[in-house]
MARPA-390263 format. One record per residue (C-alpha): x, y, z. Coordinates in steps of 0.5 Angstrom, whole numbers, plus 500, padded with zeros to 3 digits. Layout:
<rs>
XYZ/...
</rs>
This chain:
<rs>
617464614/620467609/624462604/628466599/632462594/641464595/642463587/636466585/639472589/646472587/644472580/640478580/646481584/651479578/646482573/645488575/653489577/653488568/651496569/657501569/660493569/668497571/674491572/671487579/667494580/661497577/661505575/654507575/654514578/647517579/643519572/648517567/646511561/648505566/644507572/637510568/639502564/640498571/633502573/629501568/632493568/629492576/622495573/622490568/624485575/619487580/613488575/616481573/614478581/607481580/608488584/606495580/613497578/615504575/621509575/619517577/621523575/626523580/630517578/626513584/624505582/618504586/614496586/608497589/605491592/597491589/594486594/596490600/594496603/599496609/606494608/614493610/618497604/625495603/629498600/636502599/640505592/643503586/647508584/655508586/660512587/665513580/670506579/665504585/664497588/658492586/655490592/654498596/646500596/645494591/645489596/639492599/636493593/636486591/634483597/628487597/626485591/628476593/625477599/618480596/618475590/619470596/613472599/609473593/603467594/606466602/600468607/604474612/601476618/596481617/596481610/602486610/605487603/612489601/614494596/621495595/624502592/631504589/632511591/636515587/643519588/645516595/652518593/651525592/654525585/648532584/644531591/646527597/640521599/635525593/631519592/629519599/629526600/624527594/620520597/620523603/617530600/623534603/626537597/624544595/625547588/631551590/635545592/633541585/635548581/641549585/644542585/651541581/656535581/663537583/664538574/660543575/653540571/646542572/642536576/636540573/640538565/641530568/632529571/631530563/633523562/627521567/623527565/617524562/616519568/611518573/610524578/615523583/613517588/611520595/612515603/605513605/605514613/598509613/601504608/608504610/609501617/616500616/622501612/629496613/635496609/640491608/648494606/655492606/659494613/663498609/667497616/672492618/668491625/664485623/669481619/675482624/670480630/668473625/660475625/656475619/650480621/651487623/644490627/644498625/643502632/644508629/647513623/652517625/650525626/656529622/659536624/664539620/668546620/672550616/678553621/682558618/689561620/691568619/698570620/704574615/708572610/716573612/721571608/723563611/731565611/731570615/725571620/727568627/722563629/720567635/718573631/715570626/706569625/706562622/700560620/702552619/704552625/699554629/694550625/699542626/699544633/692545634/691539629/696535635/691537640/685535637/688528636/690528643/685530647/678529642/678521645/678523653/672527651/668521646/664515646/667509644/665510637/666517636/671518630/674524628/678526621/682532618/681531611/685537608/689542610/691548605/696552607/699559602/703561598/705554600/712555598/718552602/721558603/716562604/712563611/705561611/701568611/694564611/692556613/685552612/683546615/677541615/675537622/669533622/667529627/661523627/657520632/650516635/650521641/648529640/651530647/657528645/658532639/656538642/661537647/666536641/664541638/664546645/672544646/675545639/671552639/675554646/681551643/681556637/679561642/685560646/689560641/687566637/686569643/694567645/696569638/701571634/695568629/689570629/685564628/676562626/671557626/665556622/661550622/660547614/656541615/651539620/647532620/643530626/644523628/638518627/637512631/634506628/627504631/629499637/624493636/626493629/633491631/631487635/627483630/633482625/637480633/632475634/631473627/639472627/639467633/633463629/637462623/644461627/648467625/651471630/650478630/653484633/650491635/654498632/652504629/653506622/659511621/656512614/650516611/644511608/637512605/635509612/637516615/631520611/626515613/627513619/626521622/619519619/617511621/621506624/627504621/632498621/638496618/643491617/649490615/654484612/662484613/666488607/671484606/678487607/673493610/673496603/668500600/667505595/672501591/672496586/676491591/669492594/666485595/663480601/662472601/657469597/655465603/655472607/650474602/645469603/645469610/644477611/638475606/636470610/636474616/633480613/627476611/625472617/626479621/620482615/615477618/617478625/616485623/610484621/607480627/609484631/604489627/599485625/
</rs>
């Protein structure tokens, strides 16, 4: 078994909160100074442990284990959101390199090695999940050329900082044999429910679309309300008929969000002429995505159909879901019950590294509680000893893994 030491891991976790240190949280957005620094610091930390460490040209920390041919890789991201919190993808980065430093020296089941990886970009500052998307060679050189931050600067000026790093790293099918990744729940589910380890079913699939009202501006004062082409009002009662009807057609997990609505010339006195609304809707289960996304298409329809306004649908953003590979979770279930930590089964509602890489070999997550459910925050933060447990689970799922690979 596994032994990882909880106060070796809490002070790597502490170290590297000290990059793009910001009050309780941690400021360290993909490819600026702090986060090319807390990468070069975690070579230094892995190469320390015996594994073949380098960053790439990419941003990619990669620590490779030399004496293994075949082996688990752990991993997750260290880049935040801006004022973000300390834990997020640093979680799972830290206890790959604990869990592959406890290891070292170990006899594990097969002679199965582990190598741990820190992708760059998770957050999408230039380039959602970049990092696994280049390890798993699934960037072209548009995608990389035409990638901006929301300020409006170059991904292509932001690689220069890595430029003369190794050739981006690349998945080995023949060597990697698994990949898992520990997170923070980001959700409040596993605290409310008093469980200390989430087992990951699944990452969310995601559509969003675009909806625009088209109707006439008239004089607010004066147009009677029957007479008038309201583009406001047309978009709030579909918004109603969504947050009504949507959840007969869900699962018990679907989730639905209207994150904008614009309307123009968005003046009181005015009556709107035109209105823009954003709707996405997540879930594990295809079938139930399209069927959401077949009901707010009729919905529109009839709607437009009815009049006085004219109303259209675009899809913006589609992601298929991804399901984590069953044995894994049921490794990291098993090995929780070994350890004595309860541990609940749900889906991810948030993207993670994991989503890349498990549409090519098996994949596993696991979660531990958010406190508060906060994320994304510099209130972000988890309980020590949940920490430590979710490490001591994640390591002892790793050579269940590995036997069951041998």
């Amino acid at each position: 078994m596994i032994e990882i030491d909880g106060d070796r891991l809490l002070r790597d976790l502490r170290a590297l909160a000290t990059f793009g240190k910001a009050g309780t949280g941690v400021d360290r957005v993909a490819l600026s100074v702090p986060d090319i620094e807390a990468r070069r610091w975690l070579v230094g930390r892995l190469s320390e442990i015996g594994l073949r460490a380098g960053l790439d040209q990419i941003g990619n920390v990669y620590g490779r284990d030399p004496q293994a041919s075949r082996t688990i890789l752990i991993g997750s991201h260290t880049d935040t959101v801006p004022m973000g919190g300390w834990l997020d993808g640093a979680l799972g980065v830290i206890y790959g390199l604990e869990i592959a430093r406890a290891a070292r020296g170990t006899n594990l089941p097969g002679g199965i090695g582990i190598d741990v990886i820190s992708f760059e970009d998770e957050e999408g500052t230039y380039l959602p999940l970049l990092g696994s998307r280049s390890f798993c060679n699934d960037l072209t050189a548009d995608d990389v050329a035409n990638a901006r931050s929301r300020s409006g600067a170059a991904l292509t000026a932001a690689l220069s900082s890595v430029a003369r790093e190794q050739a981006p790293f690349r998945l080995d099918q023949a060597r990697h044999l698994a990949y898992v990744e520990a997170h923070i729940e980001q959700g409040p589910r596993l605290e409310a429910a008093d469980i200390g380890i989430g087992v990951v079913t699944g990452l969310v699939g995601i559509r969003r679309f675009r909806i625009v009202a088209h109707g006439q501006a008239d004089h607010a004062g004066t147009t009677p309300m029957s007479m008038r082409k309201d583009s406001g009002a047309t978009l709030i009662a579909l918004a109603h008929r969504i947050g009504s009807d949507f959840a007969p057609l869900g699962g018990p997990d679907t989730v639905w969000n209207i994150g904008n609505i614009v309307l123009k010339p968005g003046v009181a006195n005015v009556v709107p002429s035109e209105g823009e609304m954003t709707l996405e809707v997540r879930d594990t289960d295809t079938t139930i995505l399209d069927r959401l996304e077949q009901a707010v298409n009729d919905w529109v329809d009839t709607a437009s159909k009815a009049g006085p306004v004219r109303l259209t649908i675009e899809p913006t953003t589609r992601i298929p879901p991804t399901l984590m590979s069953r044995k894994l979770a049921d490794a990291m279930a098993a090995a929780a019950m070994e350890i004595g930590d309860p541990s609940m089964v749900l889906p991810s509602g948030a993207g993670h590294d994991a989503m890349v890489l498990g549409r090519i070999i098996p994949a596993g997550m696991l979660f531990v509680p958010s406190i508060g459910g906060r994320s994304h925050d510099v209130t972000e933060n988890t309980a020590d000893a949940d920490i430590v447990a979710g490490c001591r689970v994640l390591a002892a799922a790793v050579g269940r893994i590995m036997s069951t690979l041998a």
